[in-house]
C-alpha positions, 0 to 999 in steps of 0.5 A: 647540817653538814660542815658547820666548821669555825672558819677563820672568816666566822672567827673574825666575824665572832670577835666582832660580836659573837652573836653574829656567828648564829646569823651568818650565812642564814637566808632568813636574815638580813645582811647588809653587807654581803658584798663589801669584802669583795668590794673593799678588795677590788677597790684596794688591789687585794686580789692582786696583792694575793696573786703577787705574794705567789710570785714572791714565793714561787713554785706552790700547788695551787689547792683551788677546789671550794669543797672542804674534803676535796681542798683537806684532801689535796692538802694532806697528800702534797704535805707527805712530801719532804718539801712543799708550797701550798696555796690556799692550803686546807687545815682542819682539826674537829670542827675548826678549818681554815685556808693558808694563804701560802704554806711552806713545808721544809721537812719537818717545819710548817711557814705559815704566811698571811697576806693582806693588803695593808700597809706595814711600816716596817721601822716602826718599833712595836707596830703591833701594840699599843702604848698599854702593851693591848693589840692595837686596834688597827692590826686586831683582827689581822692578828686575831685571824693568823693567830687563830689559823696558827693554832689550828696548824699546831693543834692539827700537826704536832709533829711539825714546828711552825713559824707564822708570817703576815706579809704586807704592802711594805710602805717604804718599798719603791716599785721597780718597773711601770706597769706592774698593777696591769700584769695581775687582770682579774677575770670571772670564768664561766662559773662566775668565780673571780680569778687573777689571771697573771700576765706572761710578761711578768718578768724578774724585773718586775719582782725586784726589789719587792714591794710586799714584806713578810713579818714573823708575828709568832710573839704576837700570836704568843701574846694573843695566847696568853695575855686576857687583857684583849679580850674577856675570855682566853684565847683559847676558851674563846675559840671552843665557845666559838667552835662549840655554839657555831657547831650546835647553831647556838646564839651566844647571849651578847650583850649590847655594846658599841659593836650594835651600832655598825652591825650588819644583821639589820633589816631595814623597812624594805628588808622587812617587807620582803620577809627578812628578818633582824638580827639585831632587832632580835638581840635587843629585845633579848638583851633589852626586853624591848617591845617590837615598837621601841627597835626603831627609837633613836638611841645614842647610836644615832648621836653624830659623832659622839665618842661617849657610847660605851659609858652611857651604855654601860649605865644602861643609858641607851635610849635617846629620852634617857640622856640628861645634858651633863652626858654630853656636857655641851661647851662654848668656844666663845666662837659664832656657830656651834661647838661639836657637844653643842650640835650633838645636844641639840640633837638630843632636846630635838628628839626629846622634844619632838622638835623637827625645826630646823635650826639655822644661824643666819646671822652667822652664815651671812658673815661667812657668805659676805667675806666670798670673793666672786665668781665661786667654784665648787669642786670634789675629787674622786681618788683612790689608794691601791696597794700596788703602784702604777709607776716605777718609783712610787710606794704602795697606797700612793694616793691616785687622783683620778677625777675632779668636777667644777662647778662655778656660780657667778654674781648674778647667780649664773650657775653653770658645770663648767669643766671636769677631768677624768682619767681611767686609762688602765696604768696611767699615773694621772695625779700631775695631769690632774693638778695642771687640769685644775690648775687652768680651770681655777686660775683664770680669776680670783673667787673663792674655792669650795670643797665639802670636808677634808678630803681635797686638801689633803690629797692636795698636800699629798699630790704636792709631796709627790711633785717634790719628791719628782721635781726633776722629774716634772719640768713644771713641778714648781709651778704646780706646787705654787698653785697647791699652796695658793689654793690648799693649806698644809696638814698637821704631818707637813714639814712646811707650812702655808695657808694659801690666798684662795684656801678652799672653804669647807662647806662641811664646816659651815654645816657643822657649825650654822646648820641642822636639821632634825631629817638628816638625822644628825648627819652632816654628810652631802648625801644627807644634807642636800635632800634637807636643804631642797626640802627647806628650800621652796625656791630650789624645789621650783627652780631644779623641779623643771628640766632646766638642767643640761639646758642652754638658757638653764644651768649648762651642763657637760653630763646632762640634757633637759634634767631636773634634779627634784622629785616629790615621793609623798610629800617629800624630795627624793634624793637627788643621788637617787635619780642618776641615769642607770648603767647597762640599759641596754639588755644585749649588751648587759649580758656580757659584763664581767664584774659590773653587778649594779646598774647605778653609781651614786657614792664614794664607795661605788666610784671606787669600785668603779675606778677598780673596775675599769683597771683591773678587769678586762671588759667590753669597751660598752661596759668602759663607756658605761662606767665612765660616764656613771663616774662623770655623771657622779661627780658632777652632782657631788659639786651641783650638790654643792651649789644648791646647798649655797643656793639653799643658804642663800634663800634661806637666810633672806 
């Protein structure tokens, strides 16, 4: 096989696991994640943050070819001049190859630079270690892969001394001009490769100061080189191993760890049927000598929010029927409902007795339900964080909140989707324009708030800072400030604090707590709770199976007409989630999208995506149009979710 070369992607993907670099790239087998990195770099403004780094250093020759003799090629002629920048630079040694972001030739001293969109504090004493002097977690692979890319440059160019740089989203920078997300739009060619297409008004302005800081990171690789406490192999030996088996399509054996359980290489049932197969269901049965039939057995993987994992799997501890109860050693809190080990051991009898019950604390509920103050809300925002700002004055990854929905329930048991908010406009800042919309809608009596998790509360406090820090800025900050702290409580890194009258209630909490149901898995996401509460729910089931929703004498609606949220599939609910109008139903004009490959919305990750999309792509006003109203339709849900899980108490604590 031509050009099996250890990329710094393969590389990456080898510390992770150094199984995966036998299943990378091979059609026979499942990936579940072929697409997030392009996703996770749309959503965050990576793309972007790319082409922006360019400007910073400015006068590079862009080596944009993906055929690795054409890209070494061009490379190895630009570098025989005394002074160079190259973009995506193509180095290669034996069969390791990797792309430079931006390589600077001074004569006879190589820059590497590195960028990535994350954010970097750059007062921070040793933001690179750890208290144990171990690389930090959070920056290993960012390390890793430059580290790695340095060695190849050393390795391939003796002659040359080098300097290696990541260059970073800088936190503490402010941004110097509005508008400076819009002037980096991505595009697709007529080749179908993404692109950055900078605008022609970028101007000097918009550079300084810069919002991006370059960090020399050679003790860093020089650690990574020498230190083997990171890792159970020397740097080095790790890359030959690597470069070695990857060159020889030769599985390294791995044995099973932590790193199992969010692999990619799975096949699920559908995946199977197709004729794809399991990666790690081949490792297990390697490792494990499991029979096909136990693959699919619950596993301390599968314990909710269990911190335990590697230990029980380090004493060969991996099926669920192999855990005793002093493993998870479940305690009290003298407190109504469960505790964290208590929930996850329940989990664990559950599956060992073949117990599918659901179990429910009424009596706790029922104190919790009693102390609600009518009409109720229900709301969920939908919000992002990119790397570079809408606005003059913000820093990077300021928290944008671009969306909310509103639920609300009266006394009588009228539901009704009462308001929403949404703001896509390309460059607009709209996290001020949201609170007032929030603030109208929820002020207008006194019952109580619901959100599900934490999510809400703290974009809260984080929009509260942002009204601070511009008060003179907002004239009615004062009073959007109040209204945040009526309805929020301060988090752990406020400098104030405050719990508001109508501080929002965590329904998430209350599932933690009074609720579980062997179906959802031990979840307690809204995406796994809610199918369990219409499957334990026979009057949800009769009430939302008729097309009430979106209806005038029904549940009224600001999305939907004549809809009815449930559908049985052999014997069980579908997932609401699951029946969402699909986008792009219209053939002609489908064949235009630009970036839009999927034609349903209905998670977090998709709405960001979404968001992404609609400002940072040029589209046709019938794509916007679409993806906007999937966003409405989204989140609308997220709260009616919210509602039936209430409802769903409600009846079933009766």
């Amino acid at each position: 096989m031509k050009n099996r070369y250890l990329t710094k992607s393969r590389f990456k993907l080898g510390l992770e696991c150094p199984a995966k670099l036998y299943y990378t790239g091979k059609k026979e087998y499942a990936n579940q994640t072929l697409n997030d990195s392009f996703l996770e770099a749309l959503a965050e403004g990576g793309f972007q943050v790319g082409e922006l780094a360019k400007c910073y250093v400015p006068g590079g020759h862009d080596i944009k070819t993906l055929d690795y003799d054409e890209a070494l090629s061009q490379t190895n002629n630009l570098l025989k001049l005394e002074n160079v920048i190259i973009y995506e630079a193509a180095v290669c040694i034996n069969n390791l190859f990797v792309r430079v972001d931006i390589l600077v030739k001074s004569k006879n001293h190589l820059d590497l630079i590195e960028v990535k969109a994350k954010s970097f504090e750059p007062s921070e004493e040793s933001p690179f270690l750890g208290k144990t002097g171990k690389i930090s977690s959070g920056w290993k692979s960012y390390l890793y892969d430059v580290a790695f890319q340095k060695h190849v440059i050393t390795t391939a160019y003796p002659q040359f001394t080098n300097t290696t740089y990541l260059m970073l989203a800088d936190k503490t920078a402010i941004c110097p001009t509005n508008g400076l997300n819009q002037k980096f739009k991505l595009l697709k060619d007529i080749s179908s490769m993404t692109h950055v297409e900078v605008s022609e008004d970028l101007c000097e302005d918009d550079l300084s100061p810069k919002i991006l800081c370059t960090v020399d990171i050679d003790d860093i690789c020089e650690h990574i080189y020498s230190d083997c406490q990171d890792e159970e192999l020397p740097f080095l030996d790790m890359v030959r191993l690597f470069s070695e088996s990857y060159a020889a399509d030769k599985k390294i054996a791995t044995p099973v760890s932590t790193a199992c359980g969010s692999c990619e290489f799975y096949a699920s049932a559908e995946d199977i049927s197709s004729g794809l197969k399991s990666g790690k269901a081949e490792c297990w049965t390697e490792n494990l000598g499991w029979s096909c039939g136990m693959i699919d057995s619950p596993t301390v993987f599968d314990i909710w929010n269990f911190r335990k994992k590697s230990n029980l799997i380090n004493s060969g501890k991996i099926m669920i029927n192999d855990i005793e109860e002093e493993d998870i050693s479940p305690k009290s809190d003298n407190l109504p409902g469960l505790t964290l080990s208590q929930r996850q051991w329940m989990q664990v009898e559950k599956i060992q007795n073949n117990d599918d019950a659901l179990w429910i604390d009424k009596q706790g509920l029922r104190e919790e339900m009693w102390s609600w103050r009518f009409p109720l809300h229900f709301i969920d925002f939908e919000t992002t964080m990119v790397a570079i700002p809408f606005n003059k004055g913000l820093h990077p990854y300021e928290g944008i909140a671009f969306q909310f929905s509103h639920h609300i329930v009266d006394e009588g048991g009228t539901v009704a989707h009462y308001g929403e908010y949404i703001n896509t406009q390309p460059g607009v800042f709209p996290n001020f324009e949201f609170v007032r919309n929030l603030m109208n809608q929820l002020s207008n009596d006194n019952g109580s708030i619901f959100r599900y998790s934490n999510h809400e509360n703290t974009f809260l406090n984080l929009i509260y800072h942002q009204l601070q820090h511009n008060k003179n800025e907002v004239d009615d900050s004062e009073e959007l400030c109040d209204f945040i702290k009526l309805i929020s409580h301060s988090t752990g890194d406020s400098t104030e604090f405050w719990c508001g009258d109508r501080d929002m209630v965590d329904l998430w909490d209350l599932v933690k707590k009074y609720y579980y149901d062997p179906a959802a898995g031990g979840s307690t996401s809204i995406k796994k709770i809610l199918p369990s509460i219409l499957n334990n729910s026979r009057c949800l089931r009769e009430k939302y199976s008729r097309p009430i929703y979106g209806t005038e004498s029904g549940v009224k609606s600001l999305n939907f007409k004549n809809w009815s949220w449930i559908k049985i599939k052999n014997g069980t609910v579908v997932d609401p989630y699951l029946l969402l109008p699909k986008m792009f139903q219209n053939t002609q004009n489908n064949e235009s999208m630009l970036l839009s490959n999927d034609n349903v919305l209905k998670d977090g990750g998709g709405a960001l995506t979404a968001y992404a999309k609609l400002q940072f792509t040029e589209m046709s006003d019938y794509e916007r149009r679409e993806l906007n109203q999937a966003l409405l339709n989204y989140c609308e849900l997220d709260t009616m979710a919210m509602v039936m899980i209430y409802e769903g108490w409600k009846d079933l604590i009766q």
